[in-house]
N, C-alpha and C positions, 0 to 999 in steps of 0.2 A: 504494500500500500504506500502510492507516493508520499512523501512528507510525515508519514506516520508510525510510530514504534510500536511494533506486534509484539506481542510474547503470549506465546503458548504453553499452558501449564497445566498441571493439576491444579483444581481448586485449593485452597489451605482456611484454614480454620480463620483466618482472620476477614478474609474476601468475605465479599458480600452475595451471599447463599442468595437471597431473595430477589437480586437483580439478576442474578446467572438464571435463575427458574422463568424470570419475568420475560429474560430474552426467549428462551424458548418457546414460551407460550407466543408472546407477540409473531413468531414465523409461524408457530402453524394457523394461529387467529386469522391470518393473510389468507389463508388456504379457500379457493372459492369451490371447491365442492366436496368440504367435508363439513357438516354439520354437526352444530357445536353439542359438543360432552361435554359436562359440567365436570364429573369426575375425569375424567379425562387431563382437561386442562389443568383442575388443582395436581393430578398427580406430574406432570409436566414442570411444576414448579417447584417438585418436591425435592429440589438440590441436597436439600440437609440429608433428606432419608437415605438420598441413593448413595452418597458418599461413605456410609456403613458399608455398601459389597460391592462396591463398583469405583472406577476413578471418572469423577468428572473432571472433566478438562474444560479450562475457559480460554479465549482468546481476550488478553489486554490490551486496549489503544490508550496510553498514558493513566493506563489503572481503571480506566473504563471500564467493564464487560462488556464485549461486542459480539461474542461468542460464547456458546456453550454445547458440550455434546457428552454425554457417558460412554464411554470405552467399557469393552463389557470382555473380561481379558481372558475368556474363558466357558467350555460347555459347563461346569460346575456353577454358574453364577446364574443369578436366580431371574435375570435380563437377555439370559442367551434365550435364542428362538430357534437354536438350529439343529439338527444331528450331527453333529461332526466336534471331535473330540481336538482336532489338530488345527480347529481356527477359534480366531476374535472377532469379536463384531463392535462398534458402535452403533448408538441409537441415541432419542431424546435430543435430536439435532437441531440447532437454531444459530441463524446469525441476526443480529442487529438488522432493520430493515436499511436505516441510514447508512449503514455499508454493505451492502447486499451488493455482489458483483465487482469487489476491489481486492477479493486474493485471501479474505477471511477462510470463508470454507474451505477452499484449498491447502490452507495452510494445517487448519485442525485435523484433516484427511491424510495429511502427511503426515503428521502429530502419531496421528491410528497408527498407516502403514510403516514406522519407523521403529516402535513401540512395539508393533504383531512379530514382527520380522525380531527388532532382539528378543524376544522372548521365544522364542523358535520356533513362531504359530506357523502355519502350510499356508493358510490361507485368513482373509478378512473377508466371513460373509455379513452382510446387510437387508435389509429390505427398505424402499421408500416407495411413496405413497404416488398412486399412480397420477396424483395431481401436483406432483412436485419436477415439473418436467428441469428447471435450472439445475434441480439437485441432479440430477439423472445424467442432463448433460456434462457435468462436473465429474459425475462417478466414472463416464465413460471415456472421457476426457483423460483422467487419473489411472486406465489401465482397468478399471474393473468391466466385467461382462457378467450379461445378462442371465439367472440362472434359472428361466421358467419352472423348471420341475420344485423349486420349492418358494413359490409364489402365495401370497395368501389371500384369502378372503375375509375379514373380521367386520361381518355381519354391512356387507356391501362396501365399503372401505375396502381398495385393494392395493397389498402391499405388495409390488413387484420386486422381487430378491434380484441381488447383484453378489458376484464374487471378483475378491483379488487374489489372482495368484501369487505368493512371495518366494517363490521358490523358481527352479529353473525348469527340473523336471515335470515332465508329464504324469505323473503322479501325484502330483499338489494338486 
């Protein structure tokens, strides 16, 4: 981001938990054809909880929060949605709308696949929502592909899955 200091982190106890949940709600609030969950959105905000079994990661612009996403570093974690013992995923994705298209997302995705890869995952699977076409393009953008067979439906809500491969072989 031109003129601007990014820093990429785990959240820490002193950041502000309530604005990290607020960014994420306000991306999917944008969302024009997903109809609002009450629950849903509280749990979207729910930084404090998730930071028990998960790492959230924010994106700083001079201490801002401009970003926020849960890295889910593992199938044992109570946010994985996948079969597969040998990837990580993120979810609970948002950026700032005032930066939306300036290298935020990009950067928290490399954050993931930087993070999957030392930890010696195979792979980072995801799912986004079939009305998140920027996200989509950013994933494919980033090297990830489309992985239809584990696609979802959550009662008309659909969550198109993406995979990255971090490895060389053809067996990742």
């Amino acid at each position: 981001m031109a003129g601007v200091t990014l820093e990429i982190r785990p959240i820490r106890a002193d950041d502000d938990h309530a604005a990290a949940g607020a960014v994420v709600q306000q991306a999917y609030a944008q969302l024009q054809q997903v109809r609002p969950d009450d629950e849903y959105h509280r749990m979207l905000g729910e930084v404090g909880d998730r930071i028990l079994d998960s790492t959230v990661v924010v994106a700083l612009d001079d201490d801002r929060v401009v970003g926020c996403l849960t890295f889910v570093a593992g199938s044992d974690n109570p946010h994985f949605e996948f079969d597969d013992d040998e990837a990580a995923s993120f979810r609970y994705f948002g950026v700032d709308p005032s930066v939306q298209g300036r290298g935020v997302g990009e950067a928290m995705v490399q954050w993931c696949l930087d993070t999957a890869r030392a930890d010696g995952k195979q792979r980072i699977r995801i799912h986004t929502l079939e009305s998140m076409p920027a996200a989509q393009r950013l994933y494919l953008r980033m090297g990830f592909v489309r992985d239809e067979t584990n696609d979802e439906d959550w009662d008309g809500i659909i969550g198109l899955a993406f995979v990255h491969h971090l490895c060389d072989q053809p067996a990742c």
